[in-house]
Z-matrix of the N, CA and C atoms (Angstrom, degrees):
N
C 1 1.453
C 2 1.524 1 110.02
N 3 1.471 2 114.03 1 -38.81
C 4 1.790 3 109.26 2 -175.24
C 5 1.201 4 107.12 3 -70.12
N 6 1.690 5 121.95 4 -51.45
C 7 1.337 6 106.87 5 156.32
C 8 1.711 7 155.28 6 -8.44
N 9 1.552 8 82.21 7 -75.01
C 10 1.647 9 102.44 8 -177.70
C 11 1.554 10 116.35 9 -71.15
N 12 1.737 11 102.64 10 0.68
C 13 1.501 12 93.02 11 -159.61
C 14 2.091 13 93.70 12 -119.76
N 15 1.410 14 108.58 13 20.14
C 16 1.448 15 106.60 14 -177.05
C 17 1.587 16 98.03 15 -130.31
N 18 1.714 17 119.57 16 148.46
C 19 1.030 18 121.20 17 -158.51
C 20 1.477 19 120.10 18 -40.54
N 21 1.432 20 99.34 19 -45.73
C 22 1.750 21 104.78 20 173.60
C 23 1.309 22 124.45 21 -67.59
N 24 1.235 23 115.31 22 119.54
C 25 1.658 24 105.57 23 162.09
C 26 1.651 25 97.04 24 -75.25
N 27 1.743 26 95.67 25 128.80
C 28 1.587 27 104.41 26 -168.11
C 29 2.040 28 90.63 27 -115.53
N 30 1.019 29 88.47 28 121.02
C 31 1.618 30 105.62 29 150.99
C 32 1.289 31 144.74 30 -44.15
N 33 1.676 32 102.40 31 -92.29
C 34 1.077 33 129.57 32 173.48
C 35 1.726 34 107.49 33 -83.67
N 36 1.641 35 117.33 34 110.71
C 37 1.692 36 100.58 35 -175.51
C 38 1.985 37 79.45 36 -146.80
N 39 1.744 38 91.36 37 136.79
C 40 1.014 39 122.80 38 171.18
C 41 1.759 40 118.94 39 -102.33
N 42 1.134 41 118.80 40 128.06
C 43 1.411 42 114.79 41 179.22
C 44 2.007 43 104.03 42 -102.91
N 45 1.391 44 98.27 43 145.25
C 46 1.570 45 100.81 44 171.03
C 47 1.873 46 112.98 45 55.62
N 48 1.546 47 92.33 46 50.66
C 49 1.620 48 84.74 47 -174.47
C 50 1.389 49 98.13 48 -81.48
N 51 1.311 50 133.65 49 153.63
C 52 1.589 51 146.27 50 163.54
C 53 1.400 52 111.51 51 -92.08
N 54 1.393 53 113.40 52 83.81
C 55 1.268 54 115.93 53 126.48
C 56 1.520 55 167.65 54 -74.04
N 57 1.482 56 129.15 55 171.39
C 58 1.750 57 91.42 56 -166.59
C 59 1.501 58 103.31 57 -93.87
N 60 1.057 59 130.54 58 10.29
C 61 1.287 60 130.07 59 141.66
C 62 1.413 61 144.21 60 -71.64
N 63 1.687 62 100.38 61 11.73
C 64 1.512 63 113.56 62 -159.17
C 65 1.663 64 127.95 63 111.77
N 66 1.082 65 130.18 64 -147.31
C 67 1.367 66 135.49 65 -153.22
C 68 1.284 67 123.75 66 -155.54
N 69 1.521 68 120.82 67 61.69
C 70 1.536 69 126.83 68 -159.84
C 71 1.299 70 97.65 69 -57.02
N 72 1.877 71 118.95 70 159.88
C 73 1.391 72 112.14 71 177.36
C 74 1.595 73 102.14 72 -70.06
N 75 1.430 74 116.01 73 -46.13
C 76 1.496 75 115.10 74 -179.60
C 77 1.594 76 114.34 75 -120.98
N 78 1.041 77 140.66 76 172.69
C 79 1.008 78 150.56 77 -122.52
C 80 2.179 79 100.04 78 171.92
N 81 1.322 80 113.95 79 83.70
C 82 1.634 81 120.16 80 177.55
C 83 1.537 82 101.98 81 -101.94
N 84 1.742 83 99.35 82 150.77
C 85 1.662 84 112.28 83 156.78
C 86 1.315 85 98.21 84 -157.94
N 87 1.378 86 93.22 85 142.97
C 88 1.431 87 101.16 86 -169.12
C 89 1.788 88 94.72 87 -132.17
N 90 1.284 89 122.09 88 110.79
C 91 1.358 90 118.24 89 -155.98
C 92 1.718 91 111.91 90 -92.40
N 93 1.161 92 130.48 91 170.63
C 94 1.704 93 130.44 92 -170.81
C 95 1.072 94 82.43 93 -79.55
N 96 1.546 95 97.28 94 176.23
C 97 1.066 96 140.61 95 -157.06
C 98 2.004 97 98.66 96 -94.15
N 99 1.072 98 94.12 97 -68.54
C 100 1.855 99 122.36 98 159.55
C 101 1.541 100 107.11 99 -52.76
N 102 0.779 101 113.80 100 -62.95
C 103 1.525 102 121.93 101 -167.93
C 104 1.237 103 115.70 102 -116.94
N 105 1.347 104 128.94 103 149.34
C 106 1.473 105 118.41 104 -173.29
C 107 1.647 106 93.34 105 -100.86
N 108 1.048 107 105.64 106 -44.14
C 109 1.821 108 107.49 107 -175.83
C 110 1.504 109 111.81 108 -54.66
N 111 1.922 110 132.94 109 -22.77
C 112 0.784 111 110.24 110 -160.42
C 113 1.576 112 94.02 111 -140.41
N 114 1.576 113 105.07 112 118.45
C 115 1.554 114 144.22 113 -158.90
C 116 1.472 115 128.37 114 -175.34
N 117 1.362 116 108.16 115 -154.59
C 118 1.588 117 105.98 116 -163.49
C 119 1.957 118 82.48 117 -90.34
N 120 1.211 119 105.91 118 164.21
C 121 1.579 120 141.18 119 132.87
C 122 0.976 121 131.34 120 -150.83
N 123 1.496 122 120.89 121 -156.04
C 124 1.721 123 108.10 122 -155.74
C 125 1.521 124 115.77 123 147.87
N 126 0.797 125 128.94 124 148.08
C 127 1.306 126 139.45 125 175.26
C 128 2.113 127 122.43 126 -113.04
N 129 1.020 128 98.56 127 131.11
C 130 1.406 129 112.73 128 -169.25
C 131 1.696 130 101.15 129 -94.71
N 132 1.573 131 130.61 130 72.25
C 133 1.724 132 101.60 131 171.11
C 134 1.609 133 108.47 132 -82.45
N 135 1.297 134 96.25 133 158.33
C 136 1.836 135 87.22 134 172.05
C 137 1.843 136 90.23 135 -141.68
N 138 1.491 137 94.27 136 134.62
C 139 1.655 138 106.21 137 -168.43
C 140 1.690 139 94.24 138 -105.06
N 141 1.519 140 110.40 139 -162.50
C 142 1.487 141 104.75 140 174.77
C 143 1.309 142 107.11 141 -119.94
N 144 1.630 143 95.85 142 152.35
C 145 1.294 144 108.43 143 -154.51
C 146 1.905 145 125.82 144 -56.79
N 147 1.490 146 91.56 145 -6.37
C 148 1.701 147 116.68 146 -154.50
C 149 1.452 148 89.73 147 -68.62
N 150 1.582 149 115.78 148 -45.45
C 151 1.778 150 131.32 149 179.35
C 152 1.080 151 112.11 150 -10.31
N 153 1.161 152 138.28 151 143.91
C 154 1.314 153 146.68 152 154.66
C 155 1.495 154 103.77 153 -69.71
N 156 1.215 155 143.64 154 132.67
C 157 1.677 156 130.05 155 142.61
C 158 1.876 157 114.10 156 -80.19
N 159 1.231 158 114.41 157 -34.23
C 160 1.533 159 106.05 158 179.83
C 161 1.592 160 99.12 159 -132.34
N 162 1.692 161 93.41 160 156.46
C 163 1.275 162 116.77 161 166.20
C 164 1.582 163 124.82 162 -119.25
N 165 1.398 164 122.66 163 137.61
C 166 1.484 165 113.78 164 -173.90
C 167 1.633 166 96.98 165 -113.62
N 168 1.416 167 117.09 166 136.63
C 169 0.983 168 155.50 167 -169.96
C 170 1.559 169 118.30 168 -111.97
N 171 1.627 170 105.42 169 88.62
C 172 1.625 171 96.10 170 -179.84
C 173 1.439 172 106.14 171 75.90
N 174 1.102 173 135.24 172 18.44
C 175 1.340 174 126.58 173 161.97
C 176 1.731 175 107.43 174 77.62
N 177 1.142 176 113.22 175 -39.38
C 178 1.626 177 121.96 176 177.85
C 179 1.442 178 118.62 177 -104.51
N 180 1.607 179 130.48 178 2.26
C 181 1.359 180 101.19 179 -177.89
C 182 1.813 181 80.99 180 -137.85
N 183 1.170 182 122.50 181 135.62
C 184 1.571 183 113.51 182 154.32
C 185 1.388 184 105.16 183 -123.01
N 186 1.409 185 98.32 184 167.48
C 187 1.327 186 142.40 185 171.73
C 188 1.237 187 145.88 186 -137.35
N 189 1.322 188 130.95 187 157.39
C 190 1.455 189 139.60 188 -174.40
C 191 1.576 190 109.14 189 -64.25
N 192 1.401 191 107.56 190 108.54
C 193 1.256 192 110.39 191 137.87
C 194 1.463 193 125.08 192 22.03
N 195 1.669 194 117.45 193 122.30
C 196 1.363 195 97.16 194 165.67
C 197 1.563 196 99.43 195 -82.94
N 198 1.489 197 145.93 196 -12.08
C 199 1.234 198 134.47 197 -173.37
C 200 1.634 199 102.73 198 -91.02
N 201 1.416 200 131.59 199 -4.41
C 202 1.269 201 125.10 200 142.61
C 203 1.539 202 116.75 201 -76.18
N 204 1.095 203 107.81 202 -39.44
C 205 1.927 204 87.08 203 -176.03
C 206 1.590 205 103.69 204 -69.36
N 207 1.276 206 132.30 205 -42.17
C 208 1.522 207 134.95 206 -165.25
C 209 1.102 208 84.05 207 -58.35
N 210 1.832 209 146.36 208 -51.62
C 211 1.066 210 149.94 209 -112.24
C 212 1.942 211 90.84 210 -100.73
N 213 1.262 212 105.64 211 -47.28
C 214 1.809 213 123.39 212 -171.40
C 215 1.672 214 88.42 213 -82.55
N 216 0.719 215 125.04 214 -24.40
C 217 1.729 216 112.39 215 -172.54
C 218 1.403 217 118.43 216 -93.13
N 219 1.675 218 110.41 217 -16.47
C 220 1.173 219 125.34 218 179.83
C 221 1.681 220 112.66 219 -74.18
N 222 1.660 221 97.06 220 -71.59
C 223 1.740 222 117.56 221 162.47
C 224 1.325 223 113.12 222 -37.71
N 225 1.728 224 130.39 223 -48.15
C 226 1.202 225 132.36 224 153.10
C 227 1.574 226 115.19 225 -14.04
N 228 1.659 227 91.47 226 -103.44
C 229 1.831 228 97.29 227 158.78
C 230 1.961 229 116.76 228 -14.64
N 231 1.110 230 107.34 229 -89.58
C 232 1.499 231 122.09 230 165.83
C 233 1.621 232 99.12 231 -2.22
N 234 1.275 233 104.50 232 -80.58
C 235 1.708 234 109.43 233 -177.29
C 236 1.417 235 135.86 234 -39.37
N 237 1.605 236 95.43 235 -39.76
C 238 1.381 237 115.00 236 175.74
C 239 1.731 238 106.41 237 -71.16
N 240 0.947 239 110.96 238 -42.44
C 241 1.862 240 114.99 239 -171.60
C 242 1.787 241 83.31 240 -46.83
N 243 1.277 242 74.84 241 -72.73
C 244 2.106 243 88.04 242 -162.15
C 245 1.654 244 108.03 243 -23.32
N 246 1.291 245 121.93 244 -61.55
C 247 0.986 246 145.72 245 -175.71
C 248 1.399 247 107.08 246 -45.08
N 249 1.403 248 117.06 247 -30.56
C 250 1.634 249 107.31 248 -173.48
C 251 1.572 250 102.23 249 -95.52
N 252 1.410 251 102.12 250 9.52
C 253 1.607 252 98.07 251 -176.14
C 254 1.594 253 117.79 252 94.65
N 255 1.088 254 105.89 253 36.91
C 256 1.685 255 112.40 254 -159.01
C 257 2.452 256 97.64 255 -81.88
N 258 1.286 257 97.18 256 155.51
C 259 1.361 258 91.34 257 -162.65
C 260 1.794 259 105.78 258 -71.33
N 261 1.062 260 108.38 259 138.54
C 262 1.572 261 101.58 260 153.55
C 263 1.311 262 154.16 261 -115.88
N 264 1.160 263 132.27 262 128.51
C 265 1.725 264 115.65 263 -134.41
C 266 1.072 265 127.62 264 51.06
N 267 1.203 266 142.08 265 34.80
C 268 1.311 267 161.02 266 144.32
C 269 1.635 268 110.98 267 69.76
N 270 1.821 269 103.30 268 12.94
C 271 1.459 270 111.93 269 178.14
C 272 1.506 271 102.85 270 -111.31
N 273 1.230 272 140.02 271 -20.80
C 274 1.244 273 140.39 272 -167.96
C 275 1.238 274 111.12 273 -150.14
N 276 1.780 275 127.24 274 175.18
C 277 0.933 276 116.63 275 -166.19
C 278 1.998 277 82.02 276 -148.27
N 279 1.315 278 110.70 277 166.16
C 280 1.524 279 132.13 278 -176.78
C 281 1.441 280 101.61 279 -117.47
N 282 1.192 281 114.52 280 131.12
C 283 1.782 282 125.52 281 147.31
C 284 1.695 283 107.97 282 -93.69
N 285 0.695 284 145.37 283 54.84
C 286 1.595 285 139.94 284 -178.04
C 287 1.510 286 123.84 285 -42.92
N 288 1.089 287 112.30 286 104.83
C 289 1.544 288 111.38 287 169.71
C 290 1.578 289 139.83 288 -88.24
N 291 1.720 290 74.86 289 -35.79
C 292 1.961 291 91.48 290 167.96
C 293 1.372 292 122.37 291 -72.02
N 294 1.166 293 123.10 292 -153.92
C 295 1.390 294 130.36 293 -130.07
C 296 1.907 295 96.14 294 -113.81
N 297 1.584 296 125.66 295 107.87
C 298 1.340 297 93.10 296 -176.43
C 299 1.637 298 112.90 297 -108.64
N 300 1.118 299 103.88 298 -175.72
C 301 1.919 300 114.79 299 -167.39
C 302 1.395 301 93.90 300 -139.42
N 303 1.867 302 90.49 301 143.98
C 304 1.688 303 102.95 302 174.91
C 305 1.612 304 72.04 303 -131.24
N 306 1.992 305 77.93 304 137.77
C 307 1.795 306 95.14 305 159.63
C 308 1.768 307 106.52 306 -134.61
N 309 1.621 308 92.54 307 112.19
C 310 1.808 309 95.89 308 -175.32
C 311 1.590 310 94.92 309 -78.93
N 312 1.263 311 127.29 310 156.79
C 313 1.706 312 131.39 311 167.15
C 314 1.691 313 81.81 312 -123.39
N 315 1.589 314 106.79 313 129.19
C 316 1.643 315 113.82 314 -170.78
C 317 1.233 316 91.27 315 -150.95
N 318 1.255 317 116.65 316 165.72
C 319 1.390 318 118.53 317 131.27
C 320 1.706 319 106.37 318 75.77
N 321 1.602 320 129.76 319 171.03
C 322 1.149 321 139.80 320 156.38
C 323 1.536 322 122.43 321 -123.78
N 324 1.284 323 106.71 322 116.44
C 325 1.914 324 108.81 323 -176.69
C 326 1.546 325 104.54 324 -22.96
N 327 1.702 326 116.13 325 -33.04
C 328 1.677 327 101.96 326 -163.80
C 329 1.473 328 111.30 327 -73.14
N 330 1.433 329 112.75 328 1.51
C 331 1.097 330 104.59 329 -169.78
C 332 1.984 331 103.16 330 -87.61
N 333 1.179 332 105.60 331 -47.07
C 334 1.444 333 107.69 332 176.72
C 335 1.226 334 122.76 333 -52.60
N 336 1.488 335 119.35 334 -42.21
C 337 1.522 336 134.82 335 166.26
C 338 1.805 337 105.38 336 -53.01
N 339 0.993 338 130.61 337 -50.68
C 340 1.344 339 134.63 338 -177.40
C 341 1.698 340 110.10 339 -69.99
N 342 1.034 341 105.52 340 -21.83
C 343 1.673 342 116.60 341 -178.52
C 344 1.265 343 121.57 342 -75.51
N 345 1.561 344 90.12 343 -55.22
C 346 1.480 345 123.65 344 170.00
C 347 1.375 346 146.97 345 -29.28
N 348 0.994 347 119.33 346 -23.28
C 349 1.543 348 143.10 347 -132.28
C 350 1.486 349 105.55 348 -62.41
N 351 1.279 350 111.54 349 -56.59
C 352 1.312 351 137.18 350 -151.71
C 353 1.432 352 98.67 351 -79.47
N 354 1.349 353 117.13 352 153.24
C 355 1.741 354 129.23 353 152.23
C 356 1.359 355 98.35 354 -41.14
N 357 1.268 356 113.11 355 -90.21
C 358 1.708 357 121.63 356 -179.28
C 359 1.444 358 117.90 357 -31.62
N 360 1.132 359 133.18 358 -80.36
C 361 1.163 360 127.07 359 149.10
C 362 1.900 361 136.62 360 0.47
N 363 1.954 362 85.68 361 -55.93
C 364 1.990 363 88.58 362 174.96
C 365 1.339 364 110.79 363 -70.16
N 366 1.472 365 115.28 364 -53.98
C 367 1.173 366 125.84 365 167.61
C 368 1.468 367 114.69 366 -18.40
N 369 0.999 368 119.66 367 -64.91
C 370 1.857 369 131.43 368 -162.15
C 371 1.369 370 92.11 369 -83.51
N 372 1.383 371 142.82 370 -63.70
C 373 1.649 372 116.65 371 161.13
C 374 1.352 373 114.84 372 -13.53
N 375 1.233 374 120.90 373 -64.82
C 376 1.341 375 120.00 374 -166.41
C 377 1.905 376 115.90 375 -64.68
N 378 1.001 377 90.53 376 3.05
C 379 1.697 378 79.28 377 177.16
C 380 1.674 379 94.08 378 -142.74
N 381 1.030 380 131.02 379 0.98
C 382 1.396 381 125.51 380 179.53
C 383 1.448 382 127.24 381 -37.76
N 384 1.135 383 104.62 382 -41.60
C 385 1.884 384 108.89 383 -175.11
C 386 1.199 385 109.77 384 -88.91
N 387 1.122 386 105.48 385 -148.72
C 388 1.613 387 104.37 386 -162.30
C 389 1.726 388 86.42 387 -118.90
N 390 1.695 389 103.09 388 179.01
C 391 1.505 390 103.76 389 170.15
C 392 0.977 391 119.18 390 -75.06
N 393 1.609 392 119.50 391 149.39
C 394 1.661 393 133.71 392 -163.76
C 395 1.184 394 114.71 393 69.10
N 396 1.357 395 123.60 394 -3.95
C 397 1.725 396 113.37 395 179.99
C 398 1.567 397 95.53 396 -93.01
N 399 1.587 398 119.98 397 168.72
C 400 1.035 399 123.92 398 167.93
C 401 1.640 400 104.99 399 -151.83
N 402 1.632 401 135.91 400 168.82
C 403 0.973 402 142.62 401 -164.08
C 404 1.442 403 88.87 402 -111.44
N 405 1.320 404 126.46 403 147.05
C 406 1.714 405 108.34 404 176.40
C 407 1.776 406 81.45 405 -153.78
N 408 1.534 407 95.37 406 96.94
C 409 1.996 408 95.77 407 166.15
C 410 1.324 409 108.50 408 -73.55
């Protein structure tokens, strides 16, 4: 079901990989077509749902979550392990060349909607993260 329900149809998915950055819940590769080494990966964290994703500040400026930034800085890390070829399932190991994806599951849409309200406010949702991240309720 976690699979089938995120943009990638993911293949190859590892649970509880050990990295030296920690212990993503999942761990995906989804290999080329041409090449098996060179495709999607990515890391799957999933936090609890209770999380805040944004914070409003003064009524006029919000922002991300400190359990979204820990959350993007973590998977960050995460990416990089992978990237150096880090082992997976403790039988093989990845060189990754392609393109990878972090998908955090955080937070509850009601929280952004309740945040939200304002012109000012939607606006700054819309550019809040950084580039390549996106909010996906």
């Amino acid at each position: 079901m976690l699979t089938e329900s995120l943009p990638l149809r993911l293949t190859g998915v590892y649970p509880q990989v050990i990295l030296e950055s920690g212990i993503p819940d999942y761990v995906f590769c989804e290999p080329g077509d041409l090449d098996p080494l060179l495709g999607f990966h990515g890391i799957i964290e999933i936090k609890r749902p209770v999380h805040n994703i944004l914070r409003v500040y003064s009524t006029h400026h919000l922002l991300p979550s400190n359990h979204l930034i820990t959350a993007q800085k973590q998977t960050e890390r995460y990416l990089q392990d992978l990237a150096k070829g880090k082992v997976l399932d403790k039988r093989f190991s990845f060189s990754f060349g392609g393109t990878g994806y972090v998908f955090i599951i955080i937070g509850d849409s009601r929280d952004v909607v309740r945040k939200c309200q304002g012109d000012i406010l939607q606006s700054q949702f819309r550019t809040i993260l950084p580039t390549g991240f996106q909010i996906v309720p």
